[in-house]
N, C-alpha and C positions, 0 to 999 in steps of 0.2 A: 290893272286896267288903267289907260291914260286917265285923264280925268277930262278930255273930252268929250261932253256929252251936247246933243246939238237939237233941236226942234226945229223942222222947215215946215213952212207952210205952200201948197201950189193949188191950184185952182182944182177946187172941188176934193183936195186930199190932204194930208200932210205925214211927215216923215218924222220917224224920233230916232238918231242915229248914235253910237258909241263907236269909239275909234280906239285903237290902239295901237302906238307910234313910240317905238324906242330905236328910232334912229337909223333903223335897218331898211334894207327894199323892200321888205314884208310889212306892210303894215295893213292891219285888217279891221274891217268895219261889220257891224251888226246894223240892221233899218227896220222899223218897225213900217211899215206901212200903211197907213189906216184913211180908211172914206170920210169924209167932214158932210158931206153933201145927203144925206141917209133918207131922201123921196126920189133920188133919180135912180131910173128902170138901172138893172141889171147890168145893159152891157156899156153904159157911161159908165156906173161903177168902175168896172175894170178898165174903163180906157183912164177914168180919172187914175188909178192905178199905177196903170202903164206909166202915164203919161210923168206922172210926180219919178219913177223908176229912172226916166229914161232922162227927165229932166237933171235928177242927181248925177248921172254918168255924165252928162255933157257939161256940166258945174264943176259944185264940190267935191264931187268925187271920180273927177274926169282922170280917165287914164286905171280908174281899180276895175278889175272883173270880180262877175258872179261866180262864186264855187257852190252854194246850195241855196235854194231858192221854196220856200215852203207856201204854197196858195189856202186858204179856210175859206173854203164856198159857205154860205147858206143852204145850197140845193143843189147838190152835185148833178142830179141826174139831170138839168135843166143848164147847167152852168160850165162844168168842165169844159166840152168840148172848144169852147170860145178861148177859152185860156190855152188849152193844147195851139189852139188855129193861132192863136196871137201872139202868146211868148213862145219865140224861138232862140232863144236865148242858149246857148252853147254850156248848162250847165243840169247839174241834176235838180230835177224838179219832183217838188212834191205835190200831191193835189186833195185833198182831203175834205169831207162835209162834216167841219168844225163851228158851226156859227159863231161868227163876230158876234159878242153879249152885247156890240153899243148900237145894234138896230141897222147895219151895214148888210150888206151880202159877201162882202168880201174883202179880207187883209190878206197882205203881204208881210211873210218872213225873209231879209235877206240877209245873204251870208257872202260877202268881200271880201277882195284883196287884193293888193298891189305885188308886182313882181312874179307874178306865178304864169307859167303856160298848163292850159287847159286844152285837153281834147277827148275824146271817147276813143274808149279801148275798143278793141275788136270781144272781148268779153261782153260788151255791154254795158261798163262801169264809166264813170266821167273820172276823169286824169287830172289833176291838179298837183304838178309836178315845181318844186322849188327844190335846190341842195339833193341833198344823198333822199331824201322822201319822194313817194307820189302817195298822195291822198286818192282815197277812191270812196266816191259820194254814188250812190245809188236812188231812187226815189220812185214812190207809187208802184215799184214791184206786187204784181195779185195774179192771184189764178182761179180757174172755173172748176175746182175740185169739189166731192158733194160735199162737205162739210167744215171747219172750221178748222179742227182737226189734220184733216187731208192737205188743205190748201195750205196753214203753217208748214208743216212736212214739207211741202212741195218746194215752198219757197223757200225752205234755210237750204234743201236739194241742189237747189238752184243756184242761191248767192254759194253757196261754197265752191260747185262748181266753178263760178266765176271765177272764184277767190284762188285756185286752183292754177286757173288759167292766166292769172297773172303774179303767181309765185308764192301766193300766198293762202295760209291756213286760217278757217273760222278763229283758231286757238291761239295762234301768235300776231294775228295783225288785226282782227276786228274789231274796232274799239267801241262802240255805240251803236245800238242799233231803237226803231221807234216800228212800234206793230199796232195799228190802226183795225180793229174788233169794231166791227157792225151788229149790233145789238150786245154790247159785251155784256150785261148781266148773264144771256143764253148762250155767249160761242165763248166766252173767255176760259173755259173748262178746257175746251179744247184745244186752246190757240195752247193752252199750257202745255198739256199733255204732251203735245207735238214736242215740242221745244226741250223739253223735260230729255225728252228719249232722244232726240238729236243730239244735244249738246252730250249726251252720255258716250254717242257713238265717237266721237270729237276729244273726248279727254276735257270736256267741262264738266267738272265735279265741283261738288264743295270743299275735296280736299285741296283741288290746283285754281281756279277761280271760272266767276261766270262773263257777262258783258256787261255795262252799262246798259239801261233800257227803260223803255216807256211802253206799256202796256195799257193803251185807253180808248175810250169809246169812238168812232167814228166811221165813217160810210163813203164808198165809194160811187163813182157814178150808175155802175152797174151794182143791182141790188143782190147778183148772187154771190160779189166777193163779198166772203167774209171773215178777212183777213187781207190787211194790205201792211208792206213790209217798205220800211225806208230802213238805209243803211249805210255806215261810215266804217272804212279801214283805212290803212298805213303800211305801204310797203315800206319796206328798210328800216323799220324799227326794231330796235332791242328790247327784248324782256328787260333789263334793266331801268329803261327808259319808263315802263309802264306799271303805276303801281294804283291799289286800290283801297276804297275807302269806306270807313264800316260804320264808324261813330257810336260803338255801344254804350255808351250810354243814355241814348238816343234812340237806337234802333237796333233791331235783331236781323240775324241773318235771313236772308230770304228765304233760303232752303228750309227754316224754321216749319214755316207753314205750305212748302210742295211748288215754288216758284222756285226759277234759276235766275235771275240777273245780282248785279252789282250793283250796292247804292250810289256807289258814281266812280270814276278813274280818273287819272289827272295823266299826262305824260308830261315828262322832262324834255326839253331841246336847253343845249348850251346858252340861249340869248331869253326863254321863255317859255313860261309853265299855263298849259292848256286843260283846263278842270270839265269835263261833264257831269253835271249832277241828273241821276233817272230821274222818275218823275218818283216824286215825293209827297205823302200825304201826312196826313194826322195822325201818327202810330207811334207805340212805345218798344222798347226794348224786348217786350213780352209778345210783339207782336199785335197788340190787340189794339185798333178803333177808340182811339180818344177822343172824346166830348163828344159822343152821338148826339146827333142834329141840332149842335149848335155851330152855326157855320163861322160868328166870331171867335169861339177858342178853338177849332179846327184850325184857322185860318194862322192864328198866332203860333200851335204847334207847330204845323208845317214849316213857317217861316224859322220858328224855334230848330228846328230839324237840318230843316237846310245850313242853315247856318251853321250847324257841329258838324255837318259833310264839309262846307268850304272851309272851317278852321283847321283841321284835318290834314289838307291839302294844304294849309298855310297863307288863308285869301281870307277874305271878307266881302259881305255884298256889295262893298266899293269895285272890285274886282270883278264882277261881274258886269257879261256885256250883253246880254240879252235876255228873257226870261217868258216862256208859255206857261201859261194859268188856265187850269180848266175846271171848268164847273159842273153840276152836276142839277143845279137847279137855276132855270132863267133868274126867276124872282132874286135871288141874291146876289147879282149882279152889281146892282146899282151900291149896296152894300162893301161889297170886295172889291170894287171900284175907288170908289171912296177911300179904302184901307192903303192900296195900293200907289195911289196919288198921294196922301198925305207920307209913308216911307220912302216910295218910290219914284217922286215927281220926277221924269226927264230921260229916266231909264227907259229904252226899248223894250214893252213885254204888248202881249197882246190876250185877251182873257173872250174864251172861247167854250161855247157847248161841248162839254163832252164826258160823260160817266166814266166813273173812278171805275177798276175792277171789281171793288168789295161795295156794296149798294150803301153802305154806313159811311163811305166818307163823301165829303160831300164837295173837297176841293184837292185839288191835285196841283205841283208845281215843277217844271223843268229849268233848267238851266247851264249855260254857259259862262266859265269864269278864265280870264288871262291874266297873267302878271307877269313883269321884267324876272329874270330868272340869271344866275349866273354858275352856270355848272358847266364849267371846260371839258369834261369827261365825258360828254353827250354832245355830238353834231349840233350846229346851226340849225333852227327851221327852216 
């Protein structure tokens, strides 16, 4: 990760951005987006929003485009629509009822970059094309199916379809996917189950590998999805290129305990090494909930965890360019706050409502990690 890291302030908002720059046309930014202003109504919010969004395009980061764009309402069913009417922004969009824990209604995840062209496929997937690659970003994918169950099914149905229609398999090119569970203590059974028998049908076993994935609490503006799907693939990538990451000493396999993902995947390009970390809790090699309900030594395993996923990969949290924290309890907030500024000071992350799958952990962590990379044997990004 460059060691650009940047804090802007704009009226009524500010921005915490990371960059990463070795020299190429490619160079890509992370922006934290967060509200300063936390009494003004709802739709200042977002315009403050916008406005700091659109401020950075016409500045400092004039000339990068959006590839993925993730929105955390407080109250979807009252707030989405304004965001749909407002950001038209020519990329995949997430939209999600995650509450901001710092008293906002609303942050902004963005995801940047120079030299790329963007368009929408005729599948439905957004194109973010550079070199021999096209990145394909999806976002707030859901359906009206009766149950949790049904509607996962439906959607991996769906994207693979997609995947399909632009040359590519769930199994060779999906690299990261994020499944958003509306009351997940009661549907998260089912979001599994689906997934479980899908990826079977697909050739994802534990013998050949799973995805990257984040599997966490959150609501949609309609209260009967219950299941909503964001998702990242890569055409013209090589199996070679793609490899995964397990950390046992640390962590056990998922499939341990009747889940399918990956504790995270890195890929190789000739110029630069691209790390997803799923979302990560407090858990040991055995599988089992460390330090039940205490959210300070949750919070240092997780971080403990994370960290043997990015050594791994050959990174450290220097390397890292952006980071979602989700909670499980308001009240600790102010707390994991605290934790997070004092390691964390400067980095883009954003700490958000939203239950773990397993009711005993009480904090969850995602992340994004890049580094200069030199592997002639692998394409340019």
């Amino acid at each position: 990760m460059d060691e650009r890291l940047s804090h802007i302030a704009f009226e009524n908002a500010s921005a915490d951005i990371s960059c990463f720059d070795n020299g190429t046309e490619v160079k890509e930014y992370h922006a934290m987006i967060h509200v300063d202003a936390k009494r003004l109504p709802y739709s200042q919010q977002l315009e403050a929003v916008l406005n700091a969004y659109n401020q950075l395009l016409e500045g400092p980061l004039k000339g990068v485009q959006a590839v993925f764009k993730r929105y955390f309402l407080s109250d979807a069913a009252n707030q989405a629509d304004e965001v749909i009417l407002s950001d038209v922004t020519d990329c995949a969009k997430s939209i999600i009822e995650q509450a901001p824990l710092d008293g906002t209604k609303v942050a902004l995840w963005c995801y940047l970059m120079t030299g790329v062209q963007t368009s929408l496929t005729q599948s439905g997937l957004y194109e973010v094309k550079h070199g021999a690659f096209r990145h394909l970003w999806n976002g707030s994918a859901h359906n009206m199916a009766a149950n949790s169950e049904y509607q996962t099914r439906l959607l991996f149905n769906e994207y693979n379809m997609q995947l399909l229609e632009e040359g590519c398999t769930l199994e060779a090119n999906c690299i990261r996917t994020w499944l958003f569970v509306n009351d997940v203590d009661l549907n998260y059974g089912g979001v599994v189950r689906a997934r479980n028998q899908f990826f079977f049908t697909q050739g994802l076993t534990v013998h050949t590998h799973f995805i990257a994935s984040t599997g966490i609490g959150g609501r949609q503006q309609d209260p009967n999805v219950l299941s909503q799907m964001d998702n990242y693939a890569i055409a013209g990538i090589e199996k070679s290129q793609i490899h995964y990451l397990y950390a046992p000493t640390h962590l056990n396999r998922t499939s341990d305990y009747g889940v399918s993902f990956e504790r995270g995947t890195y890929i190789d390009y000739a110029d630069r090494r691209h790390v997803f970390i799923s979302g990560t809790a407090s858990i040991n090699n055995k599988g089992e909930v460390m330090y039940p309900k205490d959210i300070v030594k949750q919070t240092h395993r997780m971080w403990e965890n994370v960290e043997a996923l990015l050594k791994e990969a050959e990174c450290t949290y220097d390397d890292v360019s952006e980071m979602v924290v989700y909670l499980r309890d308001v009240a600790d907030y102010e707390l994991v706050k605290e934790m997070y500024e004092e390691r964390f000071h400067g980095k883009p992350y954003v700490i958000v409502l939203a239950p773990v799958c397993r009711p005993g952990w009480l904090v969850e962590m995602e992340c994004m990690a890049i580094k200069k990379n030199e592997k002639p044997e692998h394409p340019a990004f």
